[in-house]
C-alpha positions as CSV (number, residue, x, y, z in Angstrom):
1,X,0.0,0.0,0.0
2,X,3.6,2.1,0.2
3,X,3.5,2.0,-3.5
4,X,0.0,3.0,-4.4
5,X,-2.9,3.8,-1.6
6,X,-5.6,2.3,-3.9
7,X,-5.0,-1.2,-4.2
8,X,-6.2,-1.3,-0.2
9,X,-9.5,-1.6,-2.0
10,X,-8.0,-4.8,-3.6
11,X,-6.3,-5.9,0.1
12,X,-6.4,-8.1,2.0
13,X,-5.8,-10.2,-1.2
14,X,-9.2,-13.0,-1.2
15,X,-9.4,-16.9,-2.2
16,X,-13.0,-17.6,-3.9
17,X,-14.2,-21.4,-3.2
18,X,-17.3,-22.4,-4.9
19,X,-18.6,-25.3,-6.5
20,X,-18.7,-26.0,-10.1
21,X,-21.3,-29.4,-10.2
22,X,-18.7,-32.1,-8.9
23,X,-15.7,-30.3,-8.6
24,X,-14.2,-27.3,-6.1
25,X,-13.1,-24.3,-8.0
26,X,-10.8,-21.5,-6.5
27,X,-10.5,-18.3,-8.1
28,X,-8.2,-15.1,-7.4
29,X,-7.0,-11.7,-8.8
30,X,-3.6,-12.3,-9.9
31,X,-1.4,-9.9,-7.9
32,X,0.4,-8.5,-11.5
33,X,-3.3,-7.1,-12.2
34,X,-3.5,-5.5,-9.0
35,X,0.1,-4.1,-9.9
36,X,-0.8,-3.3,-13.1
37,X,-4.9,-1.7,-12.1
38,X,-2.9,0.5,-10.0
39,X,0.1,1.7,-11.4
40,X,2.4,-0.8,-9.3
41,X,5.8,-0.7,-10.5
42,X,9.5,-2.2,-9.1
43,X,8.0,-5.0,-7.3
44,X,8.7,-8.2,-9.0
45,X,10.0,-9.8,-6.5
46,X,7.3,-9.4,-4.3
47,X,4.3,-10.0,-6.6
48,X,5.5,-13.3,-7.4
49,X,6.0,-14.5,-4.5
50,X,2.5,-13.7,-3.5
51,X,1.7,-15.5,-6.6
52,X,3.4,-18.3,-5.3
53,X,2.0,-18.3,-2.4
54,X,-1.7,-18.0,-4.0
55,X,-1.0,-20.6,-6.4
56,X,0.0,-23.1,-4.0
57,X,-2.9,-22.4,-1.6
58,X,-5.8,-22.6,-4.1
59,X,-3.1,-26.4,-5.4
60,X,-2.8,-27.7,-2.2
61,X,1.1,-27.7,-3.3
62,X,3.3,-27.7,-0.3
């Protein structure tokens, strides 16, 4: 929120579980959108480990 004071409308970043018939869905805003929505430059490093992070939760990947 340093870097731009309008992506805390985007934070804390959310996990959507829903149903699709049979199987279990999870959904997310990639955190290079939120960067790029609002104007988020020099933090590679940072977004993707979030995206990691995200990734592996909605995976179940340890």
């Amino acid at each position: 929120m340093r870097a731009a004071r309008s992506v805390a409308i985007d934070l804390p970043q959310k996990l959507l579980v829903w149903a699709d018939g049979s199987a279990v869905r999870v959904s997310y805003n990639d955190p290079t959108y939120l960067a790029d929505r609002h104007g988020i430059d020099g933090q590679d490093d940072r977004l993707e480990a979030v995206d990691d992070l995200l990734r592996r939760l909605a995976t179940g990947e340890k």
